[in-house]
One Martini backbone bead per residue (centre of mass of N, CA, C, O) as a GRO file, in nm:
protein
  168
    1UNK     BB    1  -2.263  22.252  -1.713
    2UNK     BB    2  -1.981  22.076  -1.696
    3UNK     BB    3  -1.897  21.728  -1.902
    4UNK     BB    4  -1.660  21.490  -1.778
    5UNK     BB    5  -1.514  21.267  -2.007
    6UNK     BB    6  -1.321  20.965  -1.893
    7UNK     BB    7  -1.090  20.727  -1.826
    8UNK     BB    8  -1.050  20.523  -1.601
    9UNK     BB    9  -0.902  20.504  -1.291
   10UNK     BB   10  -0.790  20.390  -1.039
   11UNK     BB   11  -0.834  20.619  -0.826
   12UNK     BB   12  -1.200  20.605  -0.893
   13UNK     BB   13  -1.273  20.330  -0.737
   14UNK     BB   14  -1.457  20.448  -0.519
   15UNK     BB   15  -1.665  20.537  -0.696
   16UNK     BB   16  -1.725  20.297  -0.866
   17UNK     BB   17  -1.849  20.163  -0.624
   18UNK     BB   18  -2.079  20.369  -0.540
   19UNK     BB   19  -2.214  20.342  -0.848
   20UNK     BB   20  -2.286  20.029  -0.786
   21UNK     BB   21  -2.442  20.032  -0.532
   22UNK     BB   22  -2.661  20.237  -0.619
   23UNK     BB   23  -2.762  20.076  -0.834
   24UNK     BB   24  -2.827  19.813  -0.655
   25UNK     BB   25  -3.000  19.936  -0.505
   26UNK     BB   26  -3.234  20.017  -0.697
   27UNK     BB   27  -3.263  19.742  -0.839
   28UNK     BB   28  -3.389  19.605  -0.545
   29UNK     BB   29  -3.635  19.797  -0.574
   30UNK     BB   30  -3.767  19.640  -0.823
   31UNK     BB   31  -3.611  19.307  -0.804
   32UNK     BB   32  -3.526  19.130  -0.525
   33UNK     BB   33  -3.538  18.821  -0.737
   34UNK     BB   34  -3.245  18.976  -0.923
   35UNK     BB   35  -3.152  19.159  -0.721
   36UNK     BB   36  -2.820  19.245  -0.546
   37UNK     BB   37  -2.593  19.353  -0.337
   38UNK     BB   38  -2.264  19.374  -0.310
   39UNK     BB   39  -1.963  19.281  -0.196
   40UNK     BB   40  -1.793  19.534  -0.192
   41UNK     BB   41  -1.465  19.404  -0.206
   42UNK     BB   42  -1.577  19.259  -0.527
   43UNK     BB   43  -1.591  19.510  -0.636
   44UNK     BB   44  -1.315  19.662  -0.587
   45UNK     BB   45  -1.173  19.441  -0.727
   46UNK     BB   46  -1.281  19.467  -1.022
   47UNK     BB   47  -1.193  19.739  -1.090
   48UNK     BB   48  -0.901  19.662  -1.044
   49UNK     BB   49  -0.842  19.467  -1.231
   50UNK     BB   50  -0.950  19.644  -1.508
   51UNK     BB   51  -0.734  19.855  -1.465
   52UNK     BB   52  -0.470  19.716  -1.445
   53UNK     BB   53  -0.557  19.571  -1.712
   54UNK     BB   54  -0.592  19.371  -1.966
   55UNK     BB   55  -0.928  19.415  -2.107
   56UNK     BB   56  -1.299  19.379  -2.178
   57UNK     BB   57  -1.332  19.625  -2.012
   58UNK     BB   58  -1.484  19.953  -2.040
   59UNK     BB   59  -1.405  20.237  -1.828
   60UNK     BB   60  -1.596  20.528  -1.780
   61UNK     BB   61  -1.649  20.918  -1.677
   62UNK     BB   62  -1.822  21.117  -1.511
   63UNK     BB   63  -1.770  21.452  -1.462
   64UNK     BB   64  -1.879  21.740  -1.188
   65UNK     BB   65  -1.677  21.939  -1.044
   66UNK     BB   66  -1.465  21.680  -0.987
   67UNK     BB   67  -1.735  21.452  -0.979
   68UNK     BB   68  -1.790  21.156  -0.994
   69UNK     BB   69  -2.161  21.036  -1.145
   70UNK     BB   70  -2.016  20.828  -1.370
   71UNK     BB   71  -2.075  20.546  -1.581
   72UNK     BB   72  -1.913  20.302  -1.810
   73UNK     BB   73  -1.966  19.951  -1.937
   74UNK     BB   74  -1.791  19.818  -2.236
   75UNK     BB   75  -1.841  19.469  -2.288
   76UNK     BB   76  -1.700  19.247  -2.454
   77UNK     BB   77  -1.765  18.983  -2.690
   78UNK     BB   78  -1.762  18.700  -2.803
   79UNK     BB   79  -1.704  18.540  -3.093
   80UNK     BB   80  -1.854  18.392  -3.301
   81UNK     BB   81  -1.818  18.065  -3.365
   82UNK     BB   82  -1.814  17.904  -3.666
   83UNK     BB   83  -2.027  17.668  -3.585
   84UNK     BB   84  -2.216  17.917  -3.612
   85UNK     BB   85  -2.453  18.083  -3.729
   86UNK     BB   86  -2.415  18.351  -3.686
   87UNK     BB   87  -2.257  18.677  -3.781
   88UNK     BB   88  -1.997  18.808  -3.778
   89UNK     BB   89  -2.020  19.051  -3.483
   90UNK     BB   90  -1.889  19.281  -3.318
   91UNK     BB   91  -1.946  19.317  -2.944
   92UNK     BB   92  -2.126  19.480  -2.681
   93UNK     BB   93  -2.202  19.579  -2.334
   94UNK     BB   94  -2.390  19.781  -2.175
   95UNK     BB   95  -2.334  20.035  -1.874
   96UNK     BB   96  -2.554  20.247  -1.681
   97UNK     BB   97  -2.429  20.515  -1.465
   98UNK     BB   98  -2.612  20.766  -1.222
   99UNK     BB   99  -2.651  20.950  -1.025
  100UNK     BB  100  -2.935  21.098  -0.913
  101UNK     BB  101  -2.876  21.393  -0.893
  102UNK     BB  102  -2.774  21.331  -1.217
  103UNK     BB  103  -3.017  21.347  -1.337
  104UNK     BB  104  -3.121  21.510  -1.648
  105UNK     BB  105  -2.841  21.647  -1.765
  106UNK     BB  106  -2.667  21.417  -1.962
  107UNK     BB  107  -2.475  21.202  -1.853
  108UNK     BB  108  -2.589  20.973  -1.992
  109UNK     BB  109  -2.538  21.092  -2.281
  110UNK     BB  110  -2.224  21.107  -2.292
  111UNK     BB  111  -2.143  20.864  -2.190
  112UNK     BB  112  -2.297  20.707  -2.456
  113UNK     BB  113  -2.121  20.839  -2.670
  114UNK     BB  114  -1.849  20.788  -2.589
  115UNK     BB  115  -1.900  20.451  -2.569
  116UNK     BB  116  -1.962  20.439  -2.884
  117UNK     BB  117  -1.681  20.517  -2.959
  118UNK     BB  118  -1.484  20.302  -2.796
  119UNK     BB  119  -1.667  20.060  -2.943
  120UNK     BB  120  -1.549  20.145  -3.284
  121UNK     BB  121  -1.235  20.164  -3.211
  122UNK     BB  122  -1.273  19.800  -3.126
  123UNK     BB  123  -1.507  19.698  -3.362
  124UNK     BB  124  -1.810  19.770  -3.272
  125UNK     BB  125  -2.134  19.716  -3.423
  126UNK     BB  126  -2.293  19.626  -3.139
  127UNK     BB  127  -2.487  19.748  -2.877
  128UNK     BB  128  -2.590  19.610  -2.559
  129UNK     BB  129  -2.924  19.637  -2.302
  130UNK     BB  130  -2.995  19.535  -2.046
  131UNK     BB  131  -3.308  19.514  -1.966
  132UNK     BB  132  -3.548  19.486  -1.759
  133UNK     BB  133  -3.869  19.562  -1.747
  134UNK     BB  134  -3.931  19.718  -1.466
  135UNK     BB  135  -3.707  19.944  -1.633
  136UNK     BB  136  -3.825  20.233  -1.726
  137UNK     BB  137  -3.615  20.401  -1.737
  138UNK     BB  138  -3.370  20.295  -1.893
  139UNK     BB  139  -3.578  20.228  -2.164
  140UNK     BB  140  -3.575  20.552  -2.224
  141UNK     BB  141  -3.318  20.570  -2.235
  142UNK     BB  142  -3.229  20.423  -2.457
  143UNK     BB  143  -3.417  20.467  -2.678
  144UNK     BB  144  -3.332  20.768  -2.691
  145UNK     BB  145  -3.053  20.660  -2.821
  146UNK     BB  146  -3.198  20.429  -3.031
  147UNK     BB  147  -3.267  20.187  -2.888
  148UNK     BB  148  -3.393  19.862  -2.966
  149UNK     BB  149  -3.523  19.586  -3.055
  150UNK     BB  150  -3.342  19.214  -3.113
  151UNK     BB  151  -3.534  19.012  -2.998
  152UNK     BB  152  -3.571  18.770  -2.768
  153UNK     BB  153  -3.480  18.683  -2.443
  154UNK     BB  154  -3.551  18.403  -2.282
  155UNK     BB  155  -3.678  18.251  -1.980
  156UNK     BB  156  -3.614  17.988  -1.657
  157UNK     BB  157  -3.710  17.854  -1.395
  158UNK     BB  158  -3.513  17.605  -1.186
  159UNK     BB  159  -3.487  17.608  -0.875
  160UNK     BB  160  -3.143  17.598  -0.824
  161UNK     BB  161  -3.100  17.813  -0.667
  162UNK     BB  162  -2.868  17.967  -0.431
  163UNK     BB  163  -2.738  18.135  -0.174
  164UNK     BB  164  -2.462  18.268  -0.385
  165UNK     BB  165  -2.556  18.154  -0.621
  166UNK     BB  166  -2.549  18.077  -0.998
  167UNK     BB  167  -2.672  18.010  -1.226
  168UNK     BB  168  -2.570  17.852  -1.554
   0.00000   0.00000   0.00000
């Protein structure tokens, strides 16, 4: 089986939507009162966007028999302002999706092979995997990249979120 890895295209956008809500059915049944399944015609709009125009967003595609099954986006950071302790680091977040019926293929680890050398050439010395707990797949599959913890994480529910709405 071979698995191409290439920059994302507008043509794209109909899988990107595909495997963002797959992705999204998954985690709502990890745990429904973080996750939620978004609404169709805003994903579409979010990769047309992305595609688009200069963004801080890159978003690469993996084929296997000229099938998109998976992508990855590496969403750059803002670097910290000056007034600020950290010290200067260029940074981005990684998402990583595979369709089901291809995982354990490798997709996922080429994927991610790209997405490092991608945020490499534009500078960014380390990338960030957010996954919640429960998500013990996810959590393996990074591990297995090198992915390590790096500080924690701490939230606190304030009861103020309501439907449609995002706290923060």
């Amino acid at each position: 089986m071979s698995i191409l890895v290439r920059g994302a295209e507008r043509d794209d956008v109909p899988a990107l939507v595909r495997l963002r809500l797959a992705n999204a059915e998954r985690h709502v049944q990890l745990d429904p009162a973080v996750y939620r399944v978004p609404e169709i015609r805003a994903v579409r709009r979010h990769f047309e966007e992305v595609l688009s125009a200069e963004s801080k967003v890159v978003i690469l595609v993996a084929e296997v028999g000229g099938e998109v099954v998976g992508m990855v986006e590496v969403v750059l950071l803002a670097d910290a302002p000056d007034h600020q302790i950290l010290a200067p680091c260029r940074a981005a977040d990684i998402h990583t999706v595979v369709l089901d019926g291809h995982r354990g293929e490798g997709v996922g680890s080429a994927l991610l092979k790209a997405a490092e050398q991608a945020a490499a050439e534009r500078g960014v010395s380390i990338i960030y995997a957010g996954i919640f707990a429960p998500n013990t797949g996810a959590v393996r599959f990074y591990s297995s990249a090198g992915f390590g913890p790096r500080g924690t994480l701490l939230s606190k529910e304030l009861g103020t979120r309501s439907a449609g709405q995002e706290s923060g």
